[in-house]
C-alpha positions as CSV (number, residue, x, y, z in Angstrom):
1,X,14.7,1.2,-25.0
2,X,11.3,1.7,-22.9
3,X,9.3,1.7,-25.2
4,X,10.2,-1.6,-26.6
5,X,9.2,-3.1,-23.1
6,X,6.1,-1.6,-23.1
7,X,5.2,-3.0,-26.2
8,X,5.7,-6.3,-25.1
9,X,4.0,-5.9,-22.3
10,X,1.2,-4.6,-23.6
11,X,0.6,-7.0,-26.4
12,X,-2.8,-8.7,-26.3
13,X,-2.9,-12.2,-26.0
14,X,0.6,-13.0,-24.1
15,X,1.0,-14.3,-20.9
16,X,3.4,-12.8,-18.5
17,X,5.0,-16.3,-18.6
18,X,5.1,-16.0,-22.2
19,X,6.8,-12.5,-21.8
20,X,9.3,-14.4,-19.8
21,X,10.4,-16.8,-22.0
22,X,11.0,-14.6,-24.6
23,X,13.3,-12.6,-22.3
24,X,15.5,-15.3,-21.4
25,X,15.6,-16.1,-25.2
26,X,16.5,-12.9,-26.4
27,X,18.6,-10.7,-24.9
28,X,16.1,-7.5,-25.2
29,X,12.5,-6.6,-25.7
30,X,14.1,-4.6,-28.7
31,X,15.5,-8.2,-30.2
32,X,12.4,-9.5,-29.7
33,X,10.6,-7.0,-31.5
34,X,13.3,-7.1,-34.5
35,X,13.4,-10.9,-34.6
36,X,12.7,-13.4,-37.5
37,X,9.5,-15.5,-36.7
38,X,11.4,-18.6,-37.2
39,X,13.8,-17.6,-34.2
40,X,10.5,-16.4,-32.2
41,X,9.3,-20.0,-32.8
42,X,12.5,-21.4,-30.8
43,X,11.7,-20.1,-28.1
44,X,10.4,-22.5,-24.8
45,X,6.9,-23.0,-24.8
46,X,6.1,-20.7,-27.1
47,X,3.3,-21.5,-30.0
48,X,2.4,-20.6,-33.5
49,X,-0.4,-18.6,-32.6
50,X,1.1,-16.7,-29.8
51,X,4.2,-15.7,-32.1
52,X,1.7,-14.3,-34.4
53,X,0.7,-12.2,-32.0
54,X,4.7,-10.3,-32.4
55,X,3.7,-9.5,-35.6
56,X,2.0,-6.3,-34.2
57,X,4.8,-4.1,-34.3
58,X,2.5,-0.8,-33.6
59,X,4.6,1.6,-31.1
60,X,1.7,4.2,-30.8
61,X,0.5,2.5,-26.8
62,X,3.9,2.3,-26.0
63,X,4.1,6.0,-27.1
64,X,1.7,7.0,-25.2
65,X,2.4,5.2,-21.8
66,X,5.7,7.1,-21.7
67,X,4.4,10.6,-22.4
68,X,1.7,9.6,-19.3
69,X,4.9,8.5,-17.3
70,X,6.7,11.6,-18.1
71,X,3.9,13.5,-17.2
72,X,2.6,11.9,-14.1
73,X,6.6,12.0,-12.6
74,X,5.8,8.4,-13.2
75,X,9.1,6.1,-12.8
76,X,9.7,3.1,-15.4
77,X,12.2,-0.1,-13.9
78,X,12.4,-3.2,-15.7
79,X,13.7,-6.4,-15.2
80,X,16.6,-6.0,-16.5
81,X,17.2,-2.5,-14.1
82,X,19.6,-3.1,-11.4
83,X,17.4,-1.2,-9.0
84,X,14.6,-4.3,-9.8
85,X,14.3,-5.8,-6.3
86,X,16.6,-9.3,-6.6
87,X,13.7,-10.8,-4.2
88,X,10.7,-10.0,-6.8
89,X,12.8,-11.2,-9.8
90,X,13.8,-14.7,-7.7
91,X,9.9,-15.4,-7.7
92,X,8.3,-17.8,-10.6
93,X,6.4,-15.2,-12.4
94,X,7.8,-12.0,-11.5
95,X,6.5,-8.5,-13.7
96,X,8.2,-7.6,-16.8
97,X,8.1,-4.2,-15.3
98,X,6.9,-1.8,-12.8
99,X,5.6,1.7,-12.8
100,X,6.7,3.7,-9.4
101,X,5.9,6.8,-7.9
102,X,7.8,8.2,-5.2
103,X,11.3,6.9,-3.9
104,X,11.3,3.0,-3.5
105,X,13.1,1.4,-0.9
106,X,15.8,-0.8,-1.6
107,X,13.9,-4.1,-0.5
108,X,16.5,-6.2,-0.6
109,X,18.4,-4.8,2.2
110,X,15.2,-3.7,4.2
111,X,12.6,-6.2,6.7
112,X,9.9,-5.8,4.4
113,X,6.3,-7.0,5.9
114,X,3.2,-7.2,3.8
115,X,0.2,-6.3,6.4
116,X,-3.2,-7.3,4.7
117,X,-6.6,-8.7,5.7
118,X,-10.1,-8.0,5.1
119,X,-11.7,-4.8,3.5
120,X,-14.8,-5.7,5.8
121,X,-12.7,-5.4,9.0
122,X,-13.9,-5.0,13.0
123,X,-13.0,-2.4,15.0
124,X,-10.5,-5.0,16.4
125,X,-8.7,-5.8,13.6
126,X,-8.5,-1.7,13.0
127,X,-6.8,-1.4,15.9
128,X,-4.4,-4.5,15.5
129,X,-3.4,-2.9,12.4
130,X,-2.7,0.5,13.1
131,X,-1.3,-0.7,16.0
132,X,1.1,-3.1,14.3
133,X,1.8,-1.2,11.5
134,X,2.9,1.4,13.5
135,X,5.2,-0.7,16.1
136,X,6.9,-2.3,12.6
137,X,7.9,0.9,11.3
138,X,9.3,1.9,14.5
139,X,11.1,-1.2,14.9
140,X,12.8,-0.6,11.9
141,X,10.3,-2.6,9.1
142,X,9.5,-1.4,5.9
143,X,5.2,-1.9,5.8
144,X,3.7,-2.5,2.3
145,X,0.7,-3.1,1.8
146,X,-2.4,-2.9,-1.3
147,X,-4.3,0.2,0.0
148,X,-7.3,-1.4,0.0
149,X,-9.9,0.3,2.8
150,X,-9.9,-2.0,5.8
151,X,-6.9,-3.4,7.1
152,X,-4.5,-2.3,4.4
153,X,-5.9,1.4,5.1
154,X,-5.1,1.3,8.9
155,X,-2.0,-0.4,8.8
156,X,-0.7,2.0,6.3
157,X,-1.9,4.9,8.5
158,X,-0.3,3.5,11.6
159,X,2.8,3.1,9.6
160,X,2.6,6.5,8.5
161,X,2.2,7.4,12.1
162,X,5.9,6.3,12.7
163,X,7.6,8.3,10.5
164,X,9.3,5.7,8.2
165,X,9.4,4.1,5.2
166,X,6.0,2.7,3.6
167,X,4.9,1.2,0.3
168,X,2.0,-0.1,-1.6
169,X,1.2,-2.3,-4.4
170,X,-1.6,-1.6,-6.1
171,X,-3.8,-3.2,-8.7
172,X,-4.6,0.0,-11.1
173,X,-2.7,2.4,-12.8
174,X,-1.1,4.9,-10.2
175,X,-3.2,7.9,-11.6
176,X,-6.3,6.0,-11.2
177,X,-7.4,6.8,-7.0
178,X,-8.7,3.5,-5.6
179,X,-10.7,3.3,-3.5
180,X,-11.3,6.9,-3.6
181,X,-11.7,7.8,-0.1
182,X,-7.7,6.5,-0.3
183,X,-6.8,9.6,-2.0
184,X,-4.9,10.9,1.0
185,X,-2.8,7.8,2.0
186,X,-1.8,8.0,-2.2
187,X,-0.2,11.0,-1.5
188,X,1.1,10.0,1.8
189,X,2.8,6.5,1.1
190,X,4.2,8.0,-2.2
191,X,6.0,11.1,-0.2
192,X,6.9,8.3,2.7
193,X,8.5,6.0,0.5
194,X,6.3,4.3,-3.2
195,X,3.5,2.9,-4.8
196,X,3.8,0.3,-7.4
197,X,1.8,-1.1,-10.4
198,X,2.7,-3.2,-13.0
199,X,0.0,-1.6,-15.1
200,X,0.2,1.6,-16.7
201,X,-1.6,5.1,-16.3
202,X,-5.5,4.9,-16.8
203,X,-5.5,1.2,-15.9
204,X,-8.6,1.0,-13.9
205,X,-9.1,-1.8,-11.8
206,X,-10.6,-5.0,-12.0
207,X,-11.6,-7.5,-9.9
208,X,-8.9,-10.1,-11.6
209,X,-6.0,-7.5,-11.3
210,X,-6.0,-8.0,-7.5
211,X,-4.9,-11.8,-6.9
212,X,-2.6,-11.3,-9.5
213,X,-1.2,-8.7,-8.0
214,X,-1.1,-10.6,-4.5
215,X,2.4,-12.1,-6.1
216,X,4.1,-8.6,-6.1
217,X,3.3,-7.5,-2.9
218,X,4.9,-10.7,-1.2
219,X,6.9,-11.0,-3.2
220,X,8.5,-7.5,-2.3
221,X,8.8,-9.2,1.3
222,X,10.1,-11.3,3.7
223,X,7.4,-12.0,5.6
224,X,3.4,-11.7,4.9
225,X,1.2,-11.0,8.2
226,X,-2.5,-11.4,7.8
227,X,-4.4,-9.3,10.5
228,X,-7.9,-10.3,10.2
229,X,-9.6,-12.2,7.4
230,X,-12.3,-14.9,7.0
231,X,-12.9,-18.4,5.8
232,X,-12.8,-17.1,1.9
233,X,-10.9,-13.6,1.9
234,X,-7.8,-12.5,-0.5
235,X,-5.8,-12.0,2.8
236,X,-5.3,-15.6,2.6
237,X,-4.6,-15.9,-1.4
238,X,-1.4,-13.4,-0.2
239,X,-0.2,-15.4,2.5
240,X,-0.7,-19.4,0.1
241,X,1.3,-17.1,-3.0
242,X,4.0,-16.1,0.3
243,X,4.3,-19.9,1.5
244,X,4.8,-20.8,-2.5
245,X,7.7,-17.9,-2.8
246,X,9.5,-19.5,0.0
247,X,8.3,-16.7,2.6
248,X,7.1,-16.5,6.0
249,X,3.5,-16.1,7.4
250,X,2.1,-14.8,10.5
251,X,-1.3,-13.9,12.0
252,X,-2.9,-12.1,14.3
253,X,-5.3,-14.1,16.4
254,X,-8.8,-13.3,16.9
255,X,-11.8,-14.5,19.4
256,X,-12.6,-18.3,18.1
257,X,-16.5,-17.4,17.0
258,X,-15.7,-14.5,15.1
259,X,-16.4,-14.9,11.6
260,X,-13.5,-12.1,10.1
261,X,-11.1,-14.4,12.4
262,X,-11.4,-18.0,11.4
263,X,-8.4,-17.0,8.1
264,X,-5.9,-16.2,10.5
265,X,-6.9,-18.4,13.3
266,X,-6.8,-21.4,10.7
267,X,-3.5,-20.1,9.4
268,X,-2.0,-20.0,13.4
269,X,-3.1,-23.5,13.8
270,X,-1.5,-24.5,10.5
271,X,1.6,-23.1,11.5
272,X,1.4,-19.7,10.8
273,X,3.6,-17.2,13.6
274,X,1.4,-16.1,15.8
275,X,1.5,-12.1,16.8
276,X,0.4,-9.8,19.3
277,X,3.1,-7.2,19.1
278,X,5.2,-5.8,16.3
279,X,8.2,-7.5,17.8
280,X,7.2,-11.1,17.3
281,X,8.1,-10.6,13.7
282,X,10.6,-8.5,14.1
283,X,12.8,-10.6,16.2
284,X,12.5,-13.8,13.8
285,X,14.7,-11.2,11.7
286,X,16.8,-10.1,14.0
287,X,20.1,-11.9,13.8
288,X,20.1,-11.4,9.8
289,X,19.2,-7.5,10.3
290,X,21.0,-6.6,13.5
291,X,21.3,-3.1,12.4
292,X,18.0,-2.2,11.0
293,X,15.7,-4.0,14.1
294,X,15.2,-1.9,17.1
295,X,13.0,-3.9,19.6
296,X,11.9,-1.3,22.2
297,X,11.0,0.8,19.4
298,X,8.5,-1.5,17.9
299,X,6.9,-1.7,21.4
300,X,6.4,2.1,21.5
301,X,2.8,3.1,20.6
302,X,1.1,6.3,20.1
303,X,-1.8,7.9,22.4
304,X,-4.5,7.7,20.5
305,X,-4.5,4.3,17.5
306,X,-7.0,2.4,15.9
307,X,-10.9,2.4,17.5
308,X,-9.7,4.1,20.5
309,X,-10.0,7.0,18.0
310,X,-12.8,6.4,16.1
311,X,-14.7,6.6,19.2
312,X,-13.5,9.7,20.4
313,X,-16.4,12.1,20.2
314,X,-15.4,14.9,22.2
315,X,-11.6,16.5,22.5
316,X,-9.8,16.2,25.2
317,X,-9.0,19.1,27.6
318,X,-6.4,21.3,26.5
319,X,-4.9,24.5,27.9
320,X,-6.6,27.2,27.1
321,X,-4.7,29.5,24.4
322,X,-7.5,31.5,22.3
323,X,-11.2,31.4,22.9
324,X,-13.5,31.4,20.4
325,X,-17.5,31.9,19.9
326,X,-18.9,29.8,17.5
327,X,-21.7,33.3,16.8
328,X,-18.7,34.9,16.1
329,X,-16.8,33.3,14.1
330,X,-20.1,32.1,11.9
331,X,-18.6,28.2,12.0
332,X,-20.4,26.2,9.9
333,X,-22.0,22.8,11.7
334,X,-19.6,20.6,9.7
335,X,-16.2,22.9,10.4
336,X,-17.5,22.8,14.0
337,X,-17.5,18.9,14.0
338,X,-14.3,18.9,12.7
339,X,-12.8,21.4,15.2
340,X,-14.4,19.0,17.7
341,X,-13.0,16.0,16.0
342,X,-9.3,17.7,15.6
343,X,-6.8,17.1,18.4
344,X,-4.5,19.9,19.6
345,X,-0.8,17.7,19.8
346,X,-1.4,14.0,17.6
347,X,-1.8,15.2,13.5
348,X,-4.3,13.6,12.1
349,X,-4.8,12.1,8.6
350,X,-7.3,13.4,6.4
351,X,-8.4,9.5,6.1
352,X,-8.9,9.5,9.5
353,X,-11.2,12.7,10.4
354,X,-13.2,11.7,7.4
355,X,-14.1,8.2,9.2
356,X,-14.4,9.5,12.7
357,X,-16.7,12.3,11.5
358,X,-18.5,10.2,8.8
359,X,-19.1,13.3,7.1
360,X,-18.2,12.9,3.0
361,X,-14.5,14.0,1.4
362,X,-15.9,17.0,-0.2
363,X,-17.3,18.7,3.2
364,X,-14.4,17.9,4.7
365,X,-12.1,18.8,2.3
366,X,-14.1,22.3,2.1
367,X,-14.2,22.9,5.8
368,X,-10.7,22.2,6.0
369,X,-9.7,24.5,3.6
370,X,-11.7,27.4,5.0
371,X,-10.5,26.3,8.7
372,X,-7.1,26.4,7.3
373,X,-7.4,29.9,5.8
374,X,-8.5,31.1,9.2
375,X,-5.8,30.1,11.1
376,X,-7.9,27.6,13.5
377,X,-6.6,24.4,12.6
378,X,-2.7,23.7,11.3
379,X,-1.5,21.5,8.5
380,X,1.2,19.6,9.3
381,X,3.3,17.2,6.4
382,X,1.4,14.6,4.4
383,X,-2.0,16.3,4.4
384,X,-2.0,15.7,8.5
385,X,-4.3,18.4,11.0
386,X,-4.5,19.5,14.5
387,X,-6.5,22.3,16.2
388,X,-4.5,25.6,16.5
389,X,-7.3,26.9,19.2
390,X,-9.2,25.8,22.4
391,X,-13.4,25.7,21.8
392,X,-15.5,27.2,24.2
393,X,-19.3,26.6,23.7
């Protein structure tokens, strides 16, 4: 039962290696929780003092995670689940369980690619991003990345762009919103594909929860690409864990005296693939998933990606369709920015308008809404926007 598996994992004081053991000892969380402490003690590795600890038999957490879990449409998978991924399991220290939201992909049949890099990103490595997370989905990859802002922000939006399959991994519980200005890509990667934790609802994060959870998100692939990272970044924590579980890394490279470079250009001359389009992943792939990879695709990019968007400050001409006066209509200066920043035929994520108009979420989330209710801008799937009207000043 669930709840026995959330009661081990949630006892203070074990390791997930600990956890482990135990499992391949007994054949269930529930014989664990039923067993005699002198058959506790046989177990590998295991000491005194940590099969103490199993004398906690208290159910009320456990209790409580599922009632969040049921609440939250949360989804529960285990180890011992078939639907675990076989490529997470294989790894040394793989998660007793997982929570997931959404519909998650079956990994081990899919070209899974872990895009990360630094939160403190250039406009270059924004554009590389979006860029490449976009020509991977295309080209028939799953993306998955942490949803951290930065790189892992815009190559989950370009992957979003195309249409396909994302996840994330994240190092919270999945009703805790972080960063908060990633509230929108939440909702989009979860209706797109999942997001995973293998903590439960509430968990908030914490700087140690991150490199720990560095394992599951390569873990979940077959290949890690760094995009942009410095000399000390957790970019380059993901890609060492990756090289330890037997997986590929590759790297973008990046001008030799920039500082959010040196990672990746250190990684390249270690022997790291080297990347400039989607399909020099793709096609180291391409005789085990012949079916899955589509290489013209991946080279297929959008009209607007990346900086090229951020410094768009005026929209570009459209036909005219309905004119309107600003006197008229009583626009507010931040609903007129954002008619501005709106364009008529690309949607655009909420993520995205929030950046190019550097206005906060809750002005643009209100403007929006009234916009909305006035028929001047239309909402397309995943919380995504373009301008129903032509401006005239």
């Amino acid at each position: 039962m669930l709840k026995y598996w959330l009661w081990l994992t949630e006892l203070t004081g074990l390791t997930n290696q600990t956890r482990l053991a135990l499992l391949r000892h007994f054949p269930s969380p529930e014989d664990v929780y039923y067993a005699d402490p002198e058959e506790v003690l046989l177990t590998e590795g295991i000491t005194r003092q940590q099969a103490a600890l199993l004398k906690n038999k208290d159910l009320s957490t456990a209790d409580r995670i599922l009632a969040d879990c049921q609440r939250l449409n949360i989804r529960i998978l285990t180890l011992q689940d078939a639907a675990y991924p076989g490529r997470l399991k294989n790894i040394y220290d793989p998660p007793c369980l997982l929570y997931v939201q959404g519909r998650l992909p079956v990994f081990d049949e899919e070209v899974a690619v872990a895009v990360v890099g630094t939160r403190d990103c250039t406009p270059y490595g924004v554009t590389c991003a979006e860029k490449l997370g976009y020509g991977l989905t295309r080209g028939g990859a799953v993306v998955v990345t942490g949803l951290a802002k930065g790189i892992d922000a815009a190559a989950t939006r370009g992957a979003l762009r195309a249409g396909g399959v994302t996840a994330a991994v994240v190092g919270n519980g999945l009703d805790v919103l972080y960063p908060p200005e990633s509230r929108y890509l939440y909702e989009d990667v979860a209706a797109a594909g999942a997001i995973l934790s293998e903590y439960p609802p509430g968990t908030e994060p914490a700087g140690w929860h991150f490199p720990v959870r560095n394992r599951i998100l390569s873990g979940l692939c077959l290949a890690t690409l760094v995009v942009e990272a410095p000399e000390r970044s957790g970019a380059l924590i993901t890609a060492g864990t990756a090289l330890e579980q037997g997986r590929e890394v590759f790297a973008v490279p990046g001008p030799i005296d920039a500082p959010t470079s040196v990672g990746c250009n250190r990684l390249i001359r270690d022997g790291a693939g080297l990347v400039s389009e989607a399909w020099d992943l793709l096609q180291e792939y391409e005789a085990r998933f012949p079916d899955k990879l589509r290489p013209e695709e991946s080279r297929h990019q959008p009209s607007i990606l990346g900086y090229q968007a951020r410094q768009k400050t005026e929209p570009r001409p459209v036909p005219p369709s309905v004119s309107l006066s600003h006197n008229d209509l009583s626009l507010t200066d931040d609903q007129i920015t954002l008619l501005k920043a709106l364009p008529e035929e690309e949607p655009m994520l909420v993520d995205d308008l929030i950046e190019l108009t550097d206005l906060p979420t809750r002005r643009v989330l209100s403007a929006l809404t009234v916009l909305e209710i006035e028929h001047l801008i239309e909402q397309h799937s995943g919380k995504r926007y373009t301008r129903a009207v032509t401006l005239t000043e």
